[in-house]
Every structure is written in structure tokens, then in C-alpha cells.
N, C-alpha and C positions, 0 to 999 in steps of 0.2 A: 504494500500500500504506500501513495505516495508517503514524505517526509518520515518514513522508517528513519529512527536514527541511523546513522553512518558505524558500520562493523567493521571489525578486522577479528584474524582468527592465525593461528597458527599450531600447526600436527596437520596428523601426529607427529608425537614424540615417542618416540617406541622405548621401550623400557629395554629388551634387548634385543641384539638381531634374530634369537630367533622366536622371536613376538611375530617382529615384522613379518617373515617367512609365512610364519603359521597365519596370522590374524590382515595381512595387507589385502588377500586375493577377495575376503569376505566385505572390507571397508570397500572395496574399487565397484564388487558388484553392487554391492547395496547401493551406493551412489548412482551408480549406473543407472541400473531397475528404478528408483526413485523418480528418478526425470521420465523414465519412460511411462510410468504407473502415472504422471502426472498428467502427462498428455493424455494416455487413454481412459482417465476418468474424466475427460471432456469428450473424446469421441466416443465413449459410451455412455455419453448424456447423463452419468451420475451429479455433473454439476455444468454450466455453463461456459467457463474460464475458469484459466490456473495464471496463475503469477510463478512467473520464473527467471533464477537467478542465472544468467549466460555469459561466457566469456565473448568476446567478440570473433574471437579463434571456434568457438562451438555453435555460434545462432548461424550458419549457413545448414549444417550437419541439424539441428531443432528445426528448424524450416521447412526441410524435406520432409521429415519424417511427420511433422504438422502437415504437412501437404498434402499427403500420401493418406493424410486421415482426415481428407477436406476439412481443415481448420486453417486458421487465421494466425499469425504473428504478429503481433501491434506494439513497438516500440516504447516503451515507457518514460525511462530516463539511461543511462549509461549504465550497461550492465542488469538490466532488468526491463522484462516484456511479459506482454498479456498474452496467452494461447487461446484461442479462444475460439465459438461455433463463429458462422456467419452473420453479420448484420449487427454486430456488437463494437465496431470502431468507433463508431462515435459518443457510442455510452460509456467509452473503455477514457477516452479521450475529457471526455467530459467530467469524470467523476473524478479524473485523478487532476486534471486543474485544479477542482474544487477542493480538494482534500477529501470528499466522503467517504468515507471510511463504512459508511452503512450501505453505501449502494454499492460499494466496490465488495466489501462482506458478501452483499447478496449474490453479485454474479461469481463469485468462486465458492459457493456453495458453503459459506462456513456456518458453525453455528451460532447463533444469534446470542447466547451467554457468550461467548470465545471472543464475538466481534466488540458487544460490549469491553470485557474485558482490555483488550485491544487500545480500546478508544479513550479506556483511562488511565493507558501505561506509554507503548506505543508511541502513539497517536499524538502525544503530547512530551514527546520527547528523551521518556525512559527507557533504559535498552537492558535492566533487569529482566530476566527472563523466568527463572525458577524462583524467586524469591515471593517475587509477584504472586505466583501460583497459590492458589486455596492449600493444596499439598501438593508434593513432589512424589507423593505415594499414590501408585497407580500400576493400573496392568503397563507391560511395555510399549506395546503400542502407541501408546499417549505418552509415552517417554523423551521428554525434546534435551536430555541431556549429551545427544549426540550428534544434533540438527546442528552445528557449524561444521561437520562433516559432510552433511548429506544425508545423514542414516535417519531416518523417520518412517512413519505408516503414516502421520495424518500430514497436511500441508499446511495447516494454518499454528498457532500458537494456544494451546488449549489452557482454557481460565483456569483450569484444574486436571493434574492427570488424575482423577477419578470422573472425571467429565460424562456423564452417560452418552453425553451425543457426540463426546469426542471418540468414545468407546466405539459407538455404533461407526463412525467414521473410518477408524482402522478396520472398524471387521469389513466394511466394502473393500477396503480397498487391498485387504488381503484375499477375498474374494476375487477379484478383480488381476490380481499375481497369480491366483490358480488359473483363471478364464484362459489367459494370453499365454500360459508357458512356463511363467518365472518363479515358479515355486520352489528352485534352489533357492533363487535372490532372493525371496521374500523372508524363505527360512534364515539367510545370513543375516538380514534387517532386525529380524526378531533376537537371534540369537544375539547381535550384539546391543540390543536395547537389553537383555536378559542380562548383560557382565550388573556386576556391584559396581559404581560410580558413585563419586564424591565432588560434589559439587564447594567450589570457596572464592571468596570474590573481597577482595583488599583492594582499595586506591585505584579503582578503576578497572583491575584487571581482574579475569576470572578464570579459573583452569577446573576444568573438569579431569578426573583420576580415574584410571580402571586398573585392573591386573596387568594391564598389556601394553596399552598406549595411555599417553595423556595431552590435553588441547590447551593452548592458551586462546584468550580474548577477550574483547573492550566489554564493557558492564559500568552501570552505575558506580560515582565514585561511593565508597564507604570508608570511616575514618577507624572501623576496627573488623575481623575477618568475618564473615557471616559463611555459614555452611552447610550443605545439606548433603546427607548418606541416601542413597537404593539401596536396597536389598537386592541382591542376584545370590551367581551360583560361578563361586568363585573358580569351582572345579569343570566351567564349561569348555569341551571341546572346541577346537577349532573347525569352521563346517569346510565340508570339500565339497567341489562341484564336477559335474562334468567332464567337463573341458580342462581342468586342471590336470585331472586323472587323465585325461587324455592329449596332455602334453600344450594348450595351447592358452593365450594369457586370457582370452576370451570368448562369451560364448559367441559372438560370434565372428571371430575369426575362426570356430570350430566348423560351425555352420555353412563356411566359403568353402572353407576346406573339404569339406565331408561332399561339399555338393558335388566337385568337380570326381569324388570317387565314386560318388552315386551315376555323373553320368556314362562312366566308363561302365561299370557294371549293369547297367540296363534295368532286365528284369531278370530276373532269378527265383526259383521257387525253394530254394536250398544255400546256402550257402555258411562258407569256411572262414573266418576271420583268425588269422593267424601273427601273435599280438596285439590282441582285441583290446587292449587298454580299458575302461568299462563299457565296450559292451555298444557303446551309443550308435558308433557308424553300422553295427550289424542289426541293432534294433530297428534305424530306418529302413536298410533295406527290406527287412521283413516286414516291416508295417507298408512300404509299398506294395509288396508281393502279395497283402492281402487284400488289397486293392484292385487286382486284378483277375479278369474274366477266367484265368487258368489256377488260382489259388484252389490248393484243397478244402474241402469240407472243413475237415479238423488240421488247424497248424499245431506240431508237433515242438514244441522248444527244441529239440535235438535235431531239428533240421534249422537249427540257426545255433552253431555252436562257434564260438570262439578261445582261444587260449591264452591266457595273459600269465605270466610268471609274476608279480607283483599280487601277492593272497588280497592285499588291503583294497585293492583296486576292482580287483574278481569279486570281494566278498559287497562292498559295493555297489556295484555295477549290476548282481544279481538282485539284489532289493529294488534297483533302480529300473530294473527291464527284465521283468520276471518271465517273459514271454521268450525270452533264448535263454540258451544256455555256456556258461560260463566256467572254463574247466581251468585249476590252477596249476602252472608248471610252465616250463620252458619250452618253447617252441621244437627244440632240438631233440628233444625227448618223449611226443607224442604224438606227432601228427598223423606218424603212417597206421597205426593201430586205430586214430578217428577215423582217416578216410577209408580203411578198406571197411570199419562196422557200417558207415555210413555213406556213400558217394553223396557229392554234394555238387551243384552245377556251379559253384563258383568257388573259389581257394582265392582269400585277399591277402597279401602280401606285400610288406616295404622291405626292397633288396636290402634296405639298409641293414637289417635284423642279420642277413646272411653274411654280412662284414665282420659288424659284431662279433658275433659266434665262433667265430674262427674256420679254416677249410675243412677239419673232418667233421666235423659238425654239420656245418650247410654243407657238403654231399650227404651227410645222412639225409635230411629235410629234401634236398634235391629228388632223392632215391623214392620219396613220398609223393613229391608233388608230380610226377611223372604221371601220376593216377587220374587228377581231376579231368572232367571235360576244357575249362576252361584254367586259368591263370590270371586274374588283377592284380599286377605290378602298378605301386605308386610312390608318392617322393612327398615332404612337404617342404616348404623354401629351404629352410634349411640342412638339406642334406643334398642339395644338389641337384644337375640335372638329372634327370631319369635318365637317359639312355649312357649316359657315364655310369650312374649307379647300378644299373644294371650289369655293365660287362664288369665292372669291380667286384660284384658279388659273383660271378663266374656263372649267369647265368647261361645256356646255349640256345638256341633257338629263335624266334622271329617277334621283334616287337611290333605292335598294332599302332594305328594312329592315336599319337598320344592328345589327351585332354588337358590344356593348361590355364592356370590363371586362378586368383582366389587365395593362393597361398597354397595352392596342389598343384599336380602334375600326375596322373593317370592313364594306364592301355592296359590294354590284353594284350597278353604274352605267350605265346603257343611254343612250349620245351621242345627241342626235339625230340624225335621218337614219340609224340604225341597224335 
């Protein structure tokens, strides 16, 4: 809202590098997801407009993706814009001239205790945050001690986290992370509104505390410490995702990736992932394959088998895509024993594995994959190009036209004696 006081913030501050390690992958998503859970509770009409903070480096990257979801971009002041349906420029324009703070409340859907609130702290130039609050005790969701992050469930500043309708507001919009996908994300969101955090605020400055990291930032001046405790769960894991497990910084740079192996693969009614990482690229393809006019009656998990040597990653991976199946061990050690109980119409493969391994190793594996009908060799940026990485892994036979871009590289590969 206009005339927000003027912020500043700084973190994390990771307590030790391997904080950061374990707890930076869940901060980057949940940020992430946040902005995007922003936009699509205006394109699915849960509220009218959101207000969003932008670098100028990211409102080109917000605009498409606003676009793409016929919505609106409307400029505010530097560093902040209205998302919004159509036909709302001028009321977007108008209310924040005015300062109103009630009609701008009403087009981003807040709640009517919250906006008051707002309009007697806010609004008039205090930039107190928790203090303010009725109580700082609340379910997580309503938890803003991690909002100069990014990490939230609601978007506005609730009068109280025991808020009911700020309550009801996170349960949409966790709703809302199931509808679209992001029910990793959503989970990282919760889990780090769940750490125990300490709120303290001296001479202007305020730092929020957890196990892991801690935040500085500007807050009301006070001439002695004021401070306030959450309750969590000190002993919280750190969440994994996806894409993590699967080697890539994000989901979707997973998602580029994975496509360009999808489209080497086609359709398949079967198929062999061989360092299946969790599982995720052999779960699409079999959820394509059940999409199609030749899928069986009954899909069988064992006709979508992959092998990942990493237990944490398989065990995983199996919770996550309960629909294949997930076998843990080394590549080198089991494949020929799956392909002859099972043929499978596709065998997925990055020659890089067969590097790795060493030579009498990939000849054993070679000695296996002689069996399938087919062969998907693929590469991701960083291991090169594919048809180097192929004659490096000593493979023989005929590469197909390979599929590139996305951050993949992908063919069919037909062994000799094949």
C-alpha cells in the first residue's frame, strides 16, 4: 500500500555452512512459490489484485507469467506493482494517489480486521511488525516472522496470528499450492514458518533468530530490547525436493530438462530408468503412457522400474511416485537380472554413469543393455556434449537425431548387434 514505510533487510545469516547446505534450497523455493501462489490467487479469482515487491531485473520474467494468466501489471512506485484482473488500472491508480488504504485493502482481498489494523500502524508510518500484533502466537501460516524473506502463506500483515480470517486465508492459499503443483514448496513454506524464532528489536533494528539462519532489519526505534519467542520444533528436518534429488537447482530447470528427454522417448508403454535419481522423469513418462489409446487396462509399477544407488533418494522418491517402482543399488550391479524378468520398451541412460563406473563395470551394464528394444542416451549441460559423451563411455553403435536445448541433450541409441 502506498506510503508503506521504507524497509531494509539483511540474511540470511546462516549460522553454519552446513545450515546453509541443508536449509538455502527450502528458503529459494519458498520464495519462489510465494510470488507465484501470489499471482494465481488473482487468476483464480480468490481475490482481485496482489501487490508485489519486484526487482527491476524480475518485472519483465512477472509480466509474462501475469500475461500468460490474462492479468494486468500496473506500476506503482519503484520496486512495487499491482497484479491484477482487467479493468482495474484506474482504480489501482486512483486509490494509491489517495493513500486509501481501505479500497486498496479491498481489491487485494485482505481482511477487513488486518486492513484496519494496517491503517493504525502502517498507514501512519510505523514499520513495527510483531509487536503491533494482538499475539505473535498462532498457527504458522499466519506466521510473518519470516516475511523479509519471502516465506509466508498469507500476503497481507495479519492484526493477529490467531487471526480466524487470516487463518482461513492460508488455508486457501495452501489449497491453492496443492491445485497448481507446488506442494513441495508449500510444504518448505510451512516447515520453515514451523523452526522456533525469536523475534528482538533495539534502536531501530530488528533481527529475527532460528536454529539455522538469522535476519536483520529496520523496525520502530525503541530505547530498551522488546522481544518475542514461537514455539516450533527445534529438531525439524530439513525438506528435500524433487529436483534436488534429482540433481538440478530448480524445479524448473528440472522440468526443461526432463522435457527435452521426454521428447526423445516418445511413447513407451514400459520403460527402464537406469539412475532414476527419485523416480520423477520415469513417473512422467508413465503418466503419459497412461494417456494413451495403447495403455493397459491395469499399469503395473514394475513396468516402470528405475535404479538409483543413493537409499535416501529411492526411499523418497517411492512415497513421492508410488505408481513405479524404485529398486536401490548400483547401476552396475542389477540391471541384467531386471531386464531379462522384465523387457521393457525403453532403457534410459546418461553415458555419463558408464564413465563413472569404470571399464569393467560398464561392459558388465553394456552386456545388459544389449537386450532392450530400444536405448535413450542423454546428457545434461553439464557433462557435455552427447555424442563426445557417448564415444567416452565406449559406447558402439548408431546415435539417432539428437534433441537439444532446455538444459538436455537427448537420442536413441541403437548398440550394435541390436
Amino acid at each position: 500500500m502506498k506510503n508503506m514505510p521504507a524497509e531494509w533487510s539483511r540474511g540470511p545469516q546462516w549460522r553454519t555452512e552446513a545450515a546453509r547446505l541443508a536449509w538455502g534450497p527450502a528458503l529459494a523455493a519458498a520464495g519462489d512459490a510465494w510470488q507465484q501462489l501470489e499471482v494465481l490467487s488473482v487468476s483464480e479469482a480468490m481475490r482481485s489484485s496482489a501487490l508485489i515487491s519486484v526487482s527491476p531485473e524480475d518485472l519483465p520474467t512477472l509480466s509474462r507469467a501475469a500475461a500468460a494468466q490474462n492479468l494486468l501489471v500496473t506500476p506503482l512506485c519503484f520496486g512495487r506493482v499491482a497484479v491484477h484482473r482487467p479493468g482495474l488500472v484506474n482504480a489501482w491508480h486512483r486509490a494509491y494517489a489517495a493513500s486509501d488504504s481501505a479500497e486498496m485493502g479491498r481489491m487485494l482481498g485482505y481482511p477487513a480486521c488486518c486492513v484496519e489494523h494496517f491503517m493504525a500502524t502502517w498507514a501512519i508510518g510505523k514499520t513495527e511488525t510483531i509487536q503491533t500484533q494482538r499475539t505473535a502466537q498462532g498457527p504458522s501460516g499466519t506466521n510473518l516472522m519470516l516475511r523479509w524473506l519471502g516465506v509466508r502463506l498469507v500476503p497481507h500483515l495479519p492484526c493477529s496470528a490467531d487471526c480466524e480470517a487470516s487463518v482461513e486465508v492460508a488455508c486457501q492459499f495452501s489449497l491453492l499450492a496443492t491445485k497448481h503443483g507446488l506442494v513441495e514448496e508449500r510444504d518448505a513454506i510451512v516447515d520453515l514458518l514451523s523452526l522456533p524464532a525469536r523475534y528482538s528489536a533495539l534502536h531501530g533494528v530488528g533481527v529475527v533468530t532460528t536454529p539455522h539462519f538469522r535476519i536483520m532489519f529496520g523496525t520502530d526505534y525503541t530505547p530498551i530490547e522488546v522481544s518475542v519467542t514461537r514455539e516450533g520444533d527445534p529438531d525439524l528436518a530439513p525438506p528435500t525436493f524433487s529436483w534436488t534429488d534429482n540433481g538440478f537447482a530448480t524445479r524448473a530447470a528440472m522440468e526443461a530438462a526432463h522435457a527435452v528427454v521426454l521428447d526423445a522417448v516418445g511413447e513407451a508403454m514400459s520403460a527402464l530408468d537406469l539412475g532414476a535419481g527419485d523416480g520423477t522423469l520415469l513417473a512422467r513418462i508413465a503418466a503419459r503412457a497412461g494417456l494413451s489409446s495403447r495403455a493397459p487396462a491395469s499399469v503395473r509399477p514394475e513396468d516402470w522400474t528405475g535404479v538409483e544407488c543413493d537409499p535416501g533418494r529411492a526411499s523418497r522418491g517411492q512415497g513421492r511416485h508410488p505408481g513405479i517402482r524404485l529398486l536401490e543399488g548400483k547401476i552396475e550391479e542389477g540391471p541384467g537380472e531386471v531386464i531379462r524378468d522384465s523387457p521393457f520398451d525403453v532403457v534410459l541412460l546418461c553415458p555419463a554413469r558408464l564413465v563413472e563406473m569404470g571399464p569393467e563395470a560398464a561392459a558388465r551394464t553394456l552386456e545388459c543393455l544389449v537386450r532392450p528394444s530400444r536405448l535413450v542416451v542423454y546428457s545434461y549441460a553439464d557433462n557435455g556434449p552427447l555424442p563426445d559423451l557417448v564415444a567416452k563411455a565406449g559406447l558402439v553403435g548408431k546415435l539417432g537425431v539428437v534433441t537439444a536445448g532446455r538444459g538436455a541433450q537427448a537420442a536413441e541409441f541403437t548398440l550394435e548387434g541390436c
